[in-house]
C-alpha positions as CSV (number, residue, x, y, z in Angstrom):
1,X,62.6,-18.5,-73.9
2,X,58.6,-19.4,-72.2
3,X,56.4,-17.3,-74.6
4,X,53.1,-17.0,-72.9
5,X,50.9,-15.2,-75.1
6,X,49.6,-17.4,-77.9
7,X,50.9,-16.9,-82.0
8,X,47.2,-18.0,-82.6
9,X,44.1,-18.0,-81.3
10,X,42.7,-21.5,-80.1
11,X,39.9,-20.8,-78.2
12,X,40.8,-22.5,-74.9
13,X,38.5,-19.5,-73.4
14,X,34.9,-19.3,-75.6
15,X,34.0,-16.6,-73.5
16,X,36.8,-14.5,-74.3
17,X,36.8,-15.0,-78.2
18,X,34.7,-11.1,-78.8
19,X,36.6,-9.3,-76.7
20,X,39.5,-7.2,-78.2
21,X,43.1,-6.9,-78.0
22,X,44.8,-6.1,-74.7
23,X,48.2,-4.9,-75.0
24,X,51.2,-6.7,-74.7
25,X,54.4,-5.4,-72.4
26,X,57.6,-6.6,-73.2
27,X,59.1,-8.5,-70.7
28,X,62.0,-6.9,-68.4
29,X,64.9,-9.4,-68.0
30,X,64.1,-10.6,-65.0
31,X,61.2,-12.3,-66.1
32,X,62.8,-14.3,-68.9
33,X,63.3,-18.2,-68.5
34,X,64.6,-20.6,-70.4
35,X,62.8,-23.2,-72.4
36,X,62.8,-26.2,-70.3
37,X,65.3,-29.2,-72.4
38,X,66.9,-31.2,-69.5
39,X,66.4,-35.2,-69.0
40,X,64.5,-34.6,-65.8
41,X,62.5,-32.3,-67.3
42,X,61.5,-35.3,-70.0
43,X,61.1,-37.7,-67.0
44,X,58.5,-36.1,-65.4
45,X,56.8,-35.3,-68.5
46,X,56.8,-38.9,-69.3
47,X,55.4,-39.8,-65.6
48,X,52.0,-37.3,-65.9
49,X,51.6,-38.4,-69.7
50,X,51.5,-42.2,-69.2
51,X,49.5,-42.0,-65.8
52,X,46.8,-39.4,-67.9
53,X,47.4,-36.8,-65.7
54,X,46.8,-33.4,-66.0
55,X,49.1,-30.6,-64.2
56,X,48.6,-26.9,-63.6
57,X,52.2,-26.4,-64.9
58,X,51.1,-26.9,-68.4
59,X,47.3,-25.6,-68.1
60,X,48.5,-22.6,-67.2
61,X,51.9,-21.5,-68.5
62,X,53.9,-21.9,-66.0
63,X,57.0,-19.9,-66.0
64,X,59.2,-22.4,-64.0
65,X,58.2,-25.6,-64.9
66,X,61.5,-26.5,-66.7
67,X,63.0,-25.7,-63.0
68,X,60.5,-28.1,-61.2
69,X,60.1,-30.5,-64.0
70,X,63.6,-31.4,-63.9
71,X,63.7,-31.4,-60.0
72,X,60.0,-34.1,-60.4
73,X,58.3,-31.7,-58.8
74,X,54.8,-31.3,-60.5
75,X,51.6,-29.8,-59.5
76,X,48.5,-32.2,-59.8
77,X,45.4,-30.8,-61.4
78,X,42.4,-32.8,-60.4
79,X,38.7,-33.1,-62.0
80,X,39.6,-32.5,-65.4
81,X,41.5,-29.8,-67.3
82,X,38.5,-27.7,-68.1
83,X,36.9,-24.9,-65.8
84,X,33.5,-23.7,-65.0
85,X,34.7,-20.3,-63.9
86,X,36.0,-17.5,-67.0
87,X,38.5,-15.6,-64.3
88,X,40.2,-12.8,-66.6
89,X,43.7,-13.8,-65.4
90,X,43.7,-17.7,-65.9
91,X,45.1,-19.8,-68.9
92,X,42.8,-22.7,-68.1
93,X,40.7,-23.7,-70.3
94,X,36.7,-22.5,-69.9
95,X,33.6,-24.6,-70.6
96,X,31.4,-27.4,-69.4
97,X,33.8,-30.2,-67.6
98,X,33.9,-34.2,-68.0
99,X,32.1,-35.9,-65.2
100,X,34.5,-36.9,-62.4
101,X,37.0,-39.7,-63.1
102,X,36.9,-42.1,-60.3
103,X,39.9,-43.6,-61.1
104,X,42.3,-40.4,-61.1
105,X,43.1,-40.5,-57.3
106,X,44.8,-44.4,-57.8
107,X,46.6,-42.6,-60.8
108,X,47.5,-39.7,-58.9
109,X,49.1,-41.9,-55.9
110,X,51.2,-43.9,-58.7
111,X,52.8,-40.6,-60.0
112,X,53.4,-39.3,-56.3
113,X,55.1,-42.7,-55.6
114,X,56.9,-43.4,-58.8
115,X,58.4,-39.7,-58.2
116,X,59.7,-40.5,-54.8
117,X,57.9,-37.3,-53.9
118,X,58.4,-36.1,-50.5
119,X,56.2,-33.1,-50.6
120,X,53.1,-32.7,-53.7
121,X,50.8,-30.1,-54.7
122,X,47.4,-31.1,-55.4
123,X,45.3,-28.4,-56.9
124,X,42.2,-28.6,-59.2
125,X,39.4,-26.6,-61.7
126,X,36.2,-24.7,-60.1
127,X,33.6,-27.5,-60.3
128,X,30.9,-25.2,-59.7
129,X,28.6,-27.8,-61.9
130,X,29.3,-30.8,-58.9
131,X,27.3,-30.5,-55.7
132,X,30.1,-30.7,-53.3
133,X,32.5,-28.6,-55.8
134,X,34.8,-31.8,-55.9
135,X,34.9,-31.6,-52.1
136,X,34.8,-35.5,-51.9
137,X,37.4,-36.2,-55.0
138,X,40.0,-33.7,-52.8
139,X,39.3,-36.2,-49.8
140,X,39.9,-39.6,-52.3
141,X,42.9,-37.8,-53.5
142,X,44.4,-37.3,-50.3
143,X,43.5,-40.4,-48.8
144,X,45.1,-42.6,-51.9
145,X,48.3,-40.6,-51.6
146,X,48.7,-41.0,-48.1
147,X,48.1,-45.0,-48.8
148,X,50.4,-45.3,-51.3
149,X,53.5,-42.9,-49.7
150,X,52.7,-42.3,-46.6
151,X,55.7,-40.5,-45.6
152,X,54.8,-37.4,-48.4
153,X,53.5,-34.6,-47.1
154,X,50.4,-33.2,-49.3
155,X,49.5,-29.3,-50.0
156,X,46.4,-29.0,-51.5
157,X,45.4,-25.6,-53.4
158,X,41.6,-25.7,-53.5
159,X,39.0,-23.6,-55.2
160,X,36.9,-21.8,-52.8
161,X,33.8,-24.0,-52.4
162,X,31.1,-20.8,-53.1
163,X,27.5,-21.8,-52.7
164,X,28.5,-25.7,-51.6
165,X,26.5,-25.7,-48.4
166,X,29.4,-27.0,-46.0
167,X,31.7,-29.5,-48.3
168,X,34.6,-27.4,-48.2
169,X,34.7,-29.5,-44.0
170,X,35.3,-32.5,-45.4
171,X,38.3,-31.1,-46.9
172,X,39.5,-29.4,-43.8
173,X,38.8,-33.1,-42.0
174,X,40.8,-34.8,-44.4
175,X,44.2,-33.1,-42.9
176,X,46.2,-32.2,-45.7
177,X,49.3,-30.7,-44.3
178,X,49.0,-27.4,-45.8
179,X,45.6,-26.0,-47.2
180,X,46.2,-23.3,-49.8
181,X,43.8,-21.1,-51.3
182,X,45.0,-18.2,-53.5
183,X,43.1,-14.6,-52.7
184,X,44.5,-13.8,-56.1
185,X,44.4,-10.1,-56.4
186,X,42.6,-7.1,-54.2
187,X,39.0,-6.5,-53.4
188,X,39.1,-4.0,-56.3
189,X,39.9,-5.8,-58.9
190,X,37.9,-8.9,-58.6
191,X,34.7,-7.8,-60.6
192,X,37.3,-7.5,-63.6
193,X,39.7,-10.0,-62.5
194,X,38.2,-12.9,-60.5
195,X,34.3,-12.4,-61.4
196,X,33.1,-15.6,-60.4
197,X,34.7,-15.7,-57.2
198,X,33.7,-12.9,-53.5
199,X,36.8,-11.8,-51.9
200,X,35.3,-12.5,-48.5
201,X,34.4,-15.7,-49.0
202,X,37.7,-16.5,-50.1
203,X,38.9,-15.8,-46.7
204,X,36.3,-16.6,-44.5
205,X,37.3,-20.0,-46.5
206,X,41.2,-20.0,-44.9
207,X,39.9,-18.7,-41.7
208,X,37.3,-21.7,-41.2
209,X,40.7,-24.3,-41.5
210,X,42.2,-22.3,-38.8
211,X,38.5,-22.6,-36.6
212,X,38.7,-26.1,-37.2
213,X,41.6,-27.2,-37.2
214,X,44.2,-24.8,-35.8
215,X,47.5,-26.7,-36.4
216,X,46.7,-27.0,-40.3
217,X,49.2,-24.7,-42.0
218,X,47.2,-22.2,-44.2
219,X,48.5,-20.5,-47.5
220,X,47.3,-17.6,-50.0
221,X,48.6,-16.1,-52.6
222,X,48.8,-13.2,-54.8
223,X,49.5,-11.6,-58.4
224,X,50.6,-8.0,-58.9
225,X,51.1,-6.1,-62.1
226,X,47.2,-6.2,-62.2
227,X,47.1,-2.3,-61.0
228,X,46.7,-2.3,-57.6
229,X,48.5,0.1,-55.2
230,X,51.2,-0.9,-52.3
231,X,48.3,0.6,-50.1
232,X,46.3,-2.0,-51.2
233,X,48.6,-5.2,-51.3
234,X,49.0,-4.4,-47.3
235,X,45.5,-4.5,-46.5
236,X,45.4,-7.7,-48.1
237,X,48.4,-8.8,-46.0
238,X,46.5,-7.8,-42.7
239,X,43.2,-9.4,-43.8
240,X,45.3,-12.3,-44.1
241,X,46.7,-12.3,-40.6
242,X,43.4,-11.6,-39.2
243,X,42.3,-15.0,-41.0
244,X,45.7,-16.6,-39.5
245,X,47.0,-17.7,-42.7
246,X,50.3,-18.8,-41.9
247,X,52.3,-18.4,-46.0
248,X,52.0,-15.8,-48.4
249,X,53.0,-15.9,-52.0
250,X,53.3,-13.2,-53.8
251,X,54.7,-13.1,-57.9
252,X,54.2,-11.2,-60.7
253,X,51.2,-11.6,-63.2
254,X,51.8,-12.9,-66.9
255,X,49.4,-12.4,-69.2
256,X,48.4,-15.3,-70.5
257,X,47.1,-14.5,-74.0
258,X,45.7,-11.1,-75.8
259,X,42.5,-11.8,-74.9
260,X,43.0,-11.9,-70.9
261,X,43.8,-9.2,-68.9
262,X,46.8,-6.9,-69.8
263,X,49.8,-6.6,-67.4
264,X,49.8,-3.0,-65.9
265,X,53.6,-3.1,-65.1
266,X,56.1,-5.2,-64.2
267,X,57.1,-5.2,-60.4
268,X,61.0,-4.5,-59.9
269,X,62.4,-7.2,-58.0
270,X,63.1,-4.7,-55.3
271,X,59.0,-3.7,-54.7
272,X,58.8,-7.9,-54.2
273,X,61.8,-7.7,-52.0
274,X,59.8,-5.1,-50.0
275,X,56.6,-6.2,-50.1
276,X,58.5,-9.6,-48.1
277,X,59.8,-7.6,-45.3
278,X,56.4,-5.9,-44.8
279,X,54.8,-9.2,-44.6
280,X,57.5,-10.7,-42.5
281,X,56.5,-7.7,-40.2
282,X,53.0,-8.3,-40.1
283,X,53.4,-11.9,-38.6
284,X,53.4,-14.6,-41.5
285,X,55.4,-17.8,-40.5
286,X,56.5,-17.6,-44.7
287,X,56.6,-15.1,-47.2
288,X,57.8,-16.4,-51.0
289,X,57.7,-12.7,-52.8
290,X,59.7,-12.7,-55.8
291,X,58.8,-11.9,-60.0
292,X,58.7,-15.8,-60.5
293,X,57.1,-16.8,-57.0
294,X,54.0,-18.9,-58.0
295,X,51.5,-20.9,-55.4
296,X,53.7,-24.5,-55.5
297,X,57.0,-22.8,-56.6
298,X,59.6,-24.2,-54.4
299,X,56.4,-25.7,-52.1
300,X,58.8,-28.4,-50.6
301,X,61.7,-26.1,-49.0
302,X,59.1,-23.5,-48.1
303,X,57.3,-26.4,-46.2
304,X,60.3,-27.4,-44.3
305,X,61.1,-23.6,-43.7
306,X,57.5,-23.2,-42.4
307,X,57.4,-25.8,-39.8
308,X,60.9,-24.7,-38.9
309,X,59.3,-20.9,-38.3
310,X,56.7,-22.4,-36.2
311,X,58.5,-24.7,-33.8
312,X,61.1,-21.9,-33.6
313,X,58.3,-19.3,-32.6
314,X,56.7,-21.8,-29.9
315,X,59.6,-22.3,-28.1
């Protein structure tokens, strides 16, 4: 079994080390996983560990990566393992980053090739310390990968560029095949839950790849169990649409640790089965709804599926 919250405390979060307690839910069954033992699961992990990688697999607790590990699919972290942001929800670690290793887009390229990836995820930490926000290491990234394998197609999950004067273009420019940037949670919620970040901006952010590049498939996502209402969830949904974001994700939220924010409840499978018709209604090309959905979860099929939805819907 994945246990997510911690026996003991190791301050990956300074920031969080006063507050108290949150309580713990036990998990319905649906949520359980099981700890990750397979071959291919050791392959991978021997891959990201001699290139000196980092993934968002590990960093965060993720519950499937036994299931992905073993199929090689792993989600790139870029510019370093630690954050600049202190979001209530995240199991990333918090504090002031290492400057920028140049060299991590070669390494990156290696791990995509060695894999004999056809599809990667390339996500990263807020850089709110750099002046482009890592804009320009996304674009390195992207352009070594498509060097090294050029028939892998590349999702990208970035942060949300706040206060970076523009950078977040050079990003659109460089084309990745599916630009992903997760809303997270509801307008609500964000001063408890995503402090750092402004729900607007966040999708002002997806709608400015759809300005600029209109065939770029777009992609958001969201938690619930974070106490928000149905009501809520599909106002998200049409603020999404409005933005033209093509894929939505929607999972459950685990809490991470004690000291981040406490689960409200645990969504029945059927809610997430209705919560992907609704969305289905309202338009999206691809709707991944389940208690286990996460951003990259299954990112390869839902790719394929995606482009399938939109050749199918131009003809």
């Amino acid at each position: 079994m994945v246990t997510l919250i911690e026996s003991k405390q190791k301050f990956r979060h300074p920031e969080k080390r006063n507050r108290p307690d949150t309580p713990v839910l036990r998990k319905p069954d649906w949520i359980r996983v099981k700890a990750p033992t397979s071959q291919g699961f050791r392959d991978t992990q021997e891959i990201v560990r001699s290139k000196g990688l980092v993934t968002v697999c590990q960093e965060a607790g993720c519950p499937n990566i036994g299931e992905c590990w073993d199929k090689k699919h792993a989600t790139m972290m870029i510019l370093g393992e630690v954050c600049t942001r202190a979001c209530s929800f995240c199991n990333v670690s918090t504090g002031k980053p290492s400057p920028v290793d140049e060299d991590e887009p070669r390494r990156v390229a290696e791990a995509v090739q060695e894999m004999g990836l056809q599809h990667v995820v390339i996500t990263s930490v807020d850089r709110d310390d750099l002046e482009d926000g890592g804009a320009r290491h996304f674009v390195n990234v992207i352009g070594a990968i498509r060097e090294a394998s050029p028939g892998t197609t590349i999702e990208i999950l970035t942060p949300d560029f706040l206060r970076k004067d523009g950078w977040e273009n050079a990003v659109i420019d460089a084309r990745a095949d599916v630009f992903n940037h997760n809303l997270e949670t509801v307008p609500r919620l964000y001063f408890s839950i995503r402090p750092g970040a402004r729900y607007y901006h966040s999708l002002r952010l997806l709608e400015r790849v759809k300005m600029r590049d209109p065939n770029q498939f777009t992609k958001s996502g969201l938690m619930v169990g974070l106490g928000e209402t149905k009501e809520e969830v599909m106002q998200v949904m049409d603020d999404m649409r409005s933005a033209g974001i093509d894929f939505l994700t929607i999972g459950q939220y685990l809490q991470p640790t004690r000291k981040h924010a406490a689960v409200d409840r645990f969504v029945h499978p059927d809610e997430f089965s209705s919560y992907e018709e609704i969305a289905r209604s309202k338009g999206f090309l691809m709707v991944s709804a389940s208690p286990l959905t996460r951003s990259s979860y299954h990112a390869d099929e839902d790719f394929a599926k995606m482009k399938a939805a939109r050749l199918a819907a131009n003809q």
